[in-house]
C-alpha positions in Angstrom: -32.8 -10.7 -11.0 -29.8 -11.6 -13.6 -30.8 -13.7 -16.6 -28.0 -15.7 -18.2 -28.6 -16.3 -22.2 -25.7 -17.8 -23.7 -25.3 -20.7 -26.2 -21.2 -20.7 -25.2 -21.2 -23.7 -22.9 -18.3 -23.0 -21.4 -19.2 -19.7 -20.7 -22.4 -20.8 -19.1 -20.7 -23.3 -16.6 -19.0 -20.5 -15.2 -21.8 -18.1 -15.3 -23.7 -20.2 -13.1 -20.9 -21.2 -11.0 -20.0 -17.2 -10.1 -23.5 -16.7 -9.7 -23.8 -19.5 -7.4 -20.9 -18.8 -5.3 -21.9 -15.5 -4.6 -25.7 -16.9 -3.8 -27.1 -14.0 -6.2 -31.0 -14.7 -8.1 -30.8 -15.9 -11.5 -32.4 -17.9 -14.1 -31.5 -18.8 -17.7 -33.4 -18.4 -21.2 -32.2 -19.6 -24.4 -30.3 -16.8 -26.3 -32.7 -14.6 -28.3 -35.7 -15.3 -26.5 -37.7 -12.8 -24.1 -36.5 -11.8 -20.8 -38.9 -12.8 -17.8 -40.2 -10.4 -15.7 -38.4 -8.1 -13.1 -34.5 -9.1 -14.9 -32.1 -6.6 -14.2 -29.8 -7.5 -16.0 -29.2 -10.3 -19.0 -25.4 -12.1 -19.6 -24.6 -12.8 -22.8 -21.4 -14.0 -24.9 -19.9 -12.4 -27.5 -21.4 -14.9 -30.5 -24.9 -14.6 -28.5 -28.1 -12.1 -30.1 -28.7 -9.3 -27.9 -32.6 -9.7 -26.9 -34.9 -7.3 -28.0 -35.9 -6.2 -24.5 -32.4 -5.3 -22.9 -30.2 -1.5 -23.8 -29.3 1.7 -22.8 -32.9 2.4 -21.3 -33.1 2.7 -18.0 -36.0 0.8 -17.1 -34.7 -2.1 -19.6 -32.3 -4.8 -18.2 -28.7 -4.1 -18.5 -26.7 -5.6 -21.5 -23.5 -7.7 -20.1 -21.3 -8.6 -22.6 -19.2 -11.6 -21.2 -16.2 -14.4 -22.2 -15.3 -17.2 -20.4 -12.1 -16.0 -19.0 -14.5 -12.7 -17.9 -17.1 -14.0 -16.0 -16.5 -13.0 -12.8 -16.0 -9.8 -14.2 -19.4 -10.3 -15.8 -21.1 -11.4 -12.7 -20.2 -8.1 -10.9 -21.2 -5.5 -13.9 -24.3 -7.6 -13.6 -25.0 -7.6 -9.6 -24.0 -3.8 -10.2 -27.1 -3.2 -12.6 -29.6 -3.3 -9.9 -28.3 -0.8 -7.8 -27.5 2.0 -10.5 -25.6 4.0 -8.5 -21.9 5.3 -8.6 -19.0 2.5 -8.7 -16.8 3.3 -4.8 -14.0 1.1 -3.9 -12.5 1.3 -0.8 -9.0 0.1 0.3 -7.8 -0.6 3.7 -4.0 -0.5 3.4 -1.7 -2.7 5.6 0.2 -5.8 5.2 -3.0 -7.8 4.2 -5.3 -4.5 2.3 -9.0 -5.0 2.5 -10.8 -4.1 -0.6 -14.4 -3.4 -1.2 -16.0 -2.6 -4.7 -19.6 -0.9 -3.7 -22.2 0.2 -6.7 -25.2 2.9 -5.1 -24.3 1.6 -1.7 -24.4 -1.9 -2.1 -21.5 -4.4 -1.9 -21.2 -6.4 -4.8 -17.4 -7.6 -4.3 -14.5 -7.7 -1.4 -11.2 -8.9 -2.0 -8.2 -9.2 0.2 -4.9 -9.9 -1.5 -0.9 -8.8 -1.2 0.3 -5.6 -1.4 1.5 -5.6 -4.6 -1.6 -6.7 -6.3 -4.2 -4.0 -4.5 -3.5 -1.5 -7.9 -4.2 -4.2 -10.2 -7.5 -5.4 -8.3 -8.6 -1.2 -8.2 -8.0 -0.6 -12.1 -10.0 -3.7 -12.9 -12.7 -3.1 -10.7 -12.8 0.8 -12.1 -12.6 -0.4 -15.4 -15.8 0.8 -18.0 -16.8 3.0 -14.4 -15.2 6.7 -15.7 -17.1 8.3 -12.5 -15.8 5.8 -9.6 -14.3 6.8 -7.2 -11.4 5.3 -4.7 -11.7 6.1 -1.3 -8.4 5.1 0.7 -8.0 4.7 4.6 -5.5 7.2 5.8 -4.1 4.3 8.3 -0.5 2.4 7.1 0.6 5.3 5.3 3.6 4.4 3.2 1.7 1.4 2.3 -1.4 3.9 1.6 1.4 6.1 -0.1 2.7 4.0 -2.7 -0.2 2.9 -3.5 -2.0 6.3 -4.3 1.3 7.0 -6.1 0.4 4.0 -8.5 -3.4 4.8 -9.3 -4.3 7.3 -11.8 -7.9 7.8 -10.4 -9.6 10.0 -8.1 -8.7 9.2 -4.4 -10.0 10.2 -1.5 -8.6 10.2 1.8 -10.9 8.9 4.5 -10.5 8.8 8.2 -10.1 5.3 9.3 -10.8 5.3 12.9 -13.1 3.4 13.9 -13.9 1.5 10.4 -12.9 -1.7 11.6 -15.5 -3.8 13.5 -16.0 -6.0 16.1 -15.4 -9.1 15.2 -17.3 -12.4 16.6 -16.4 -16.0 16.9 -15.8 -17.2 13.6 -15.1 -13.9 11.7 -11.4 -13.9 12.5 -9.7 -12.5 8.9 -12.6 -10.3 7.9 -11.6 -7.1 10.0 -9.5 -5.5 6.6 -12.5 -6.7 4.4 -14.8 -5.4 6.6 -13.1 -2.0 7.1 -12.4 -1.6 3.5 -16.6 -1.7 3.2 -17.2 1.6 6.0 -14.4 3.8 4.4 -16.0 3.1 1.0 -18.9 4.6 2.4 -17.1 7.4 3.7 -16.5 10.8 1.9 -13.0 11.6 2.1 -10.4 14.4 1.4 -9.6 14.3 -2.8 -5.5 13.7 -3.4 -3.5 13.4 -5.8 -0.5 12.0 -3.5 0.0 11.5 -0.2 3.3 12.2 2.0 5.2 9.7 3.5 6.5 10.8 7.2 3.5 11.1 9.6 2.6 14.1 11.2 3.0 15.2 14.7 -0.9 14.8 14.7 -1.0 11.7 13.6 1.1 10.0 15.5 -1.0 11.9 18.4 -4.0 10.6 17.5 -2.3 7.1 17.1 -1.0 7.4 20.6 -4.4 8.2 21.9 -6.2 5.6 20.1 -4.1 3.0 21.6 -4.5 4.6 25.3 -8.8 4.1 24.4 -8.2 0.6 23.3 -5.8 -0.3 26.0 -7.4 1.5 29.2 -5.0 4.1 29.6 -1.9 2.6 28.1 0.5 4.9 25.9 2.6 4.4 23.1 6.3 5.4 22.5 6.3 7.7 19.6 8.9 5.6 17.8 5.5 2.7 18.2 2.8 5.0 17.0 5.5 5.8 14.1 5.6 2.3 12.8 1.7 2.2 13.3 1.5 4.8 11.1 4.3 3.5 8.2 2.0 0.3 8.2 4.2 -2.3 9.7 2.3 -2.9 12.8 -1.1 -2.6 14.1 -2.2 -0.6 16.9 -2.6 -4.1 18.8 0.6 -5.5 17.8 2.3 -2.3 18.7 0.8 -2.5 22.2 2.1 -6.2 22.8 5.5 -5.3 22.0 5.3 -2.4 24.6 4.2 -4.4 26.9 6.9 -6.9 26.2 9.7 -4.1 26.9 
């Protein structure tokens, strides 16, 4: 349970609002006063007393320092206090990349968002986490590429076939979200870059992935290459086949 003791109104309002939002268990206590039973983890703001019963032990609660332009930020170190484990994102690449910030195994956050903001959204998420770890799917690769080139944390390739779920009635838009959670949770291959032109391999097994999917259907190579570069989905490249 998170406790939120904070005498910064502001700060509170949007406390409670994250917390809320993301339908997490909470109470509040006025600053300085003991923390109840079975808290994992107390918010306070930076004017606030630290209680007595919250620090660096590990059985006590977890200390969140917090601001009121940081309390999403706040809400996630505090979510991540119950699970002790290490800090794993994982990134789907593509036009829309998935992202999914894990802490021992649990999910406490999943973005999607542009391109062009997936670096930012990784070094926030990493930041104050010197052991975490960024696993990458090894799908879209010059999207996957540039953005490896533009971390400077540990990566690690992961094998994205098959990360991506069914999806039911009403869960359209959550595939890249969704994937970006199962290659966290896969161990990967550590890199420090990645090259751009596919392999003869890959594109192989990008061929035969679309013949499984498609009952027997296969893919030009010049297809499976821009499956591989990131600008079209297996899917997408089997529609425009079809349409030749």
């Amino acid at each position: 349970m998170i406790v939120v003791a904070t005498g910064d109104f502001e700060l509170y309002h949007e406390l409670v609002g994250e917390l809320r939002d993301r339908d997490a268990t909470f109470t509040t206590v006025e600053p300085g006063t003991p923390l109840p039973k079975g808290a994992t983890a107390v918010i306070v703001g930076g004017d606030d007393p630290v209680p007595a019963d919250a620090g660096d032990d590990r059985d006590a609660p977890t200390l969140v320092r917090a601001a009121p332009d940081s309390a999403r930020g706040a809400v996630t170190d505090a979510l991540a206090a119950g699970t002790r484990g290490r800090r794993t994102i994982g990134v789907d690449p593509g036009a829309k990349p998935g992202i999914a910030v894990l802490s021992g195994g649990e999910v406490i956050a999943a973005f999607q968002v542009p391109e062009a903001e997936v670096v930012d959204v990784v070094r926030r998420e990493t930041e104050g986490h010197p052991d975490a770890v960024v696993r990458i799917g090894d799908g879209a690769r010059l999207r996957g590429a540039r953005i490896v080139a533009d971390l400077d944390l540990p990566v690690e390739l992961v094998d994205e076939a098959g990360t991506t779920p069914h999806l039911g009635a009403g869960a359209r838009g959550m595939g890249d979200v969704l994937a970006a959670v199962n290659i966290a949770r896969r161990e990967g291959e550590p890199i420090t870059e990645r090259s751009v032109d596919p392999t003869e391999g890959e594109i192989q097994a990008i061929k035969d992935r679309a013949r499984e999917r498609s009952g027997d259907r296969s893919l030009p190579d010049a297809l499976a290459r821009r499956v591989a570069d990131g600008d079209l989905t297996i899917e997408e490249a089997l529609d425009r086949h079809g349409e030749g």
